[in-house]
Every structure is written in structure tokens, then in C-alpha cells.
N, C-alpha and C positions, 0 to 999 in steps of 0.2 A: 478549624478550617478544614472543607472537605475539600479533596485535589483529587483530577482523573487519575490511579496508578497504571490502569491497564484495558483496554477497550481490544476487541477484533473487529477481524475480517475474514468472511467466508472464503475457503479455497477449495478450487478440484484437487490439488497433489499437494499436500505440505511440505514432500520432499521438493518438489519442485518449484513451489512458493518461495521456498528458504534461500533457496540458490537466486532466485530473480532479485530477492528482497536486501540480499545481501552482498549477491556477486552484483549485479546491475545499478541496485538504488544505492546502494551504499552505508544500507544498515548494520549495525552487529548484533550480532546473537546475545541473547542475554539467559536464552533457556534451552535447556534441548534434551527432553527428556523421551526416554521409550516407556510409555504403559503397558505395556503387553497387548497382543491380540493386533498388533498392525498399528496401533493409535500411538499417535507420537502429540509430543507436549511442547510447541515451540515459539517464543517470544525473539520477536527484535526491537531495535532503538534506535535513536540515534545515536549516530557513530564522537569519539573524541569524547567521553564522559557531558556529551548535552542532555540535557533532560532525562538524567538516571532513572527518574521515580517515574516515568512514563515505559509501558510495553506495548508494544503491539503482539496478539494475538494472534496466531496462524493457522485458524480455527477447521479443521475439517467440514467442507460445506455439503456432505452428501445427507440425505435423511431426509422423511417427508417435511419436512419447516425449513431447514437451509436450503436445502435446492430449488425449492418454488421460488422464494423469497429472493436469492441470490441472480438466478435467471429472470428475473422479473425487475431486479433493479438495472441490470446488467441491459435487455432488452429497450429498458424507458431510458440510456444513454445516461443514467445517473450516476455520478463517480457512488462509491463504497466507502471513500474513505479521505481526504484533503491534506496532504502535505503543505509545507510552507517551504520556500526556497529565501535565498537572500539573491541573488541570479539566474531568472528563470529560464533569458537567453542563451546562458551558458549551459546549465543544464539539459535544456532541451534538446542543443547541440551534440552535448554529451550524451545522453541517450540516444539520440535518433543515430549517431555515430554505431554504437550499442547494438541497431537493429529493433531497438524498441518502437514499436505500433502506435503514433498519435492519433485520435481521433478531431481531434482539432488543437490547432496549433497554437501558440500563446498569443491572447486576447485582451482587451481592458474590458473587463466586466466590475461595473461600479469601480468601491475604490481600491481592487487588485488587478492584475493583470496574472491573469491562468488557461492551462493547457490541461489536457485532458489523452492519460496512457491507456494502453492494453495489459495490465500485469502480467498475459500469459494464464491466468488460474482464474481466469470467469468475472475478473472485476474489474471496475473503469475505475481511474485514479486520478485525481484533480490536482497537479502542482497551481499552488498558487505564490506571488510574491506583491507587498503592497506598492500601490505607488508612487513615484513620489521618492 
């Protein structure tokens, strides 16, 4: 059986990803590593031992391939990346509480109802929860 372990997301500041990712969303760190030369090596997860064998990446998005790509997804209003909530109303609250930036507010599309953040680091982020 193949299973995702770890997938990213383009960022402008990794230091400053880490802190939104973690102080805001509610992730925890699972990596954090210095490679030399300024490049840092950093994963989060979900928090409470949920989904261990999943990472997210917090991938430096500057170079001629991530920055196009990233501004380009960024600009067509396209989330980067889809979370799942089990309370989207509550989280929304809690974020916008936060100071976090929606760009649209929690919606029924098909069969979830999702909103749509600012991370702060160049990417639209889609909480979704099913309905129902």
C-alpha cells in the first residue's frame, strides 16, 4: 500500500510560515532543521499524534519555478493546499478572532462547506468540512 508521507507548500519566509502554521493553525512541528547557507528544513502536522505519517512541507518558494508558479496560483484565487476541519464555523471564528484574512467565508460547495484564508506567505488555504 502507497500512502502520502509528505507533500508541500510554497512559502516567502519559512520562519515566518512556521509561526502562522503553528502559532495560528494549530500545527506542530515535526521537523526543524538548519542546512547551512540560510536554508532551513521544516515540517508540520497535525497536532494530538493525528495523522503522524503525514508532513507538511514548508518549502522555500523563491527561485525561477516556485515563485512563478506560486504567484500564479496565488493570483487565479486558487487555494495551495485543503485542510479538513470537523467545525468550520468554529474555526473560522477562531481564526478571524486571530486577525486571519478570509477571502471568502464558509460556503456549501458540493458536498462540503469551505472557506478560503490568507496564510500570510503567498498562499490561499481552503478549510473544508463535509456536510452533513
Amino acid at each position: 500500500m502507497i500512502k502520502v508521507a509528505m507533500t508541500s507548500v510554497y512559502v516567502d519566509d519559512v520562519t515566518k510560515a512556521h509561526a502562522f502554521y503553528t502559532d495560528v493553525l494549530g500545527f506542530e512541528t515535526r521537523a526543524s532543521l538548519d542546512l547551512g547557507g540560510g536554508t532551513l528544513f521544516v515540517t508540520v502536522g497535525a497536532p494530538e499524534g493525528a495523522q503522524q505519517d503525514l508532513q507538511l512541507l514548508l518549502e522555500p518558494g523563491q527561485g525561477p519555478i516556485a515563485e512563478p508558479y506560486r504567484r500564479a496560483v496565488y493570483d487565479a484565487g486558487l487555494p495551495a493546499i485543503v485542510f479538513s476541519v470537523d467545525d468550520i464555523d468554529a474555526e473560522y471564528g477562531r481564526l478571524r478572532l486571530l486577525g486571519v484574512r478570509f477571502t471568502h467565508e464558509p460556503q456549501e460547495q458540493g458536498p462540503v462547506i469551505a472557506a478560503v484564508l490568507d496564510d500570510t506567505v503567498g498562499n490561499l488555504i481552503q478549510l473544508t468540512q463535509p456536510k452533513g
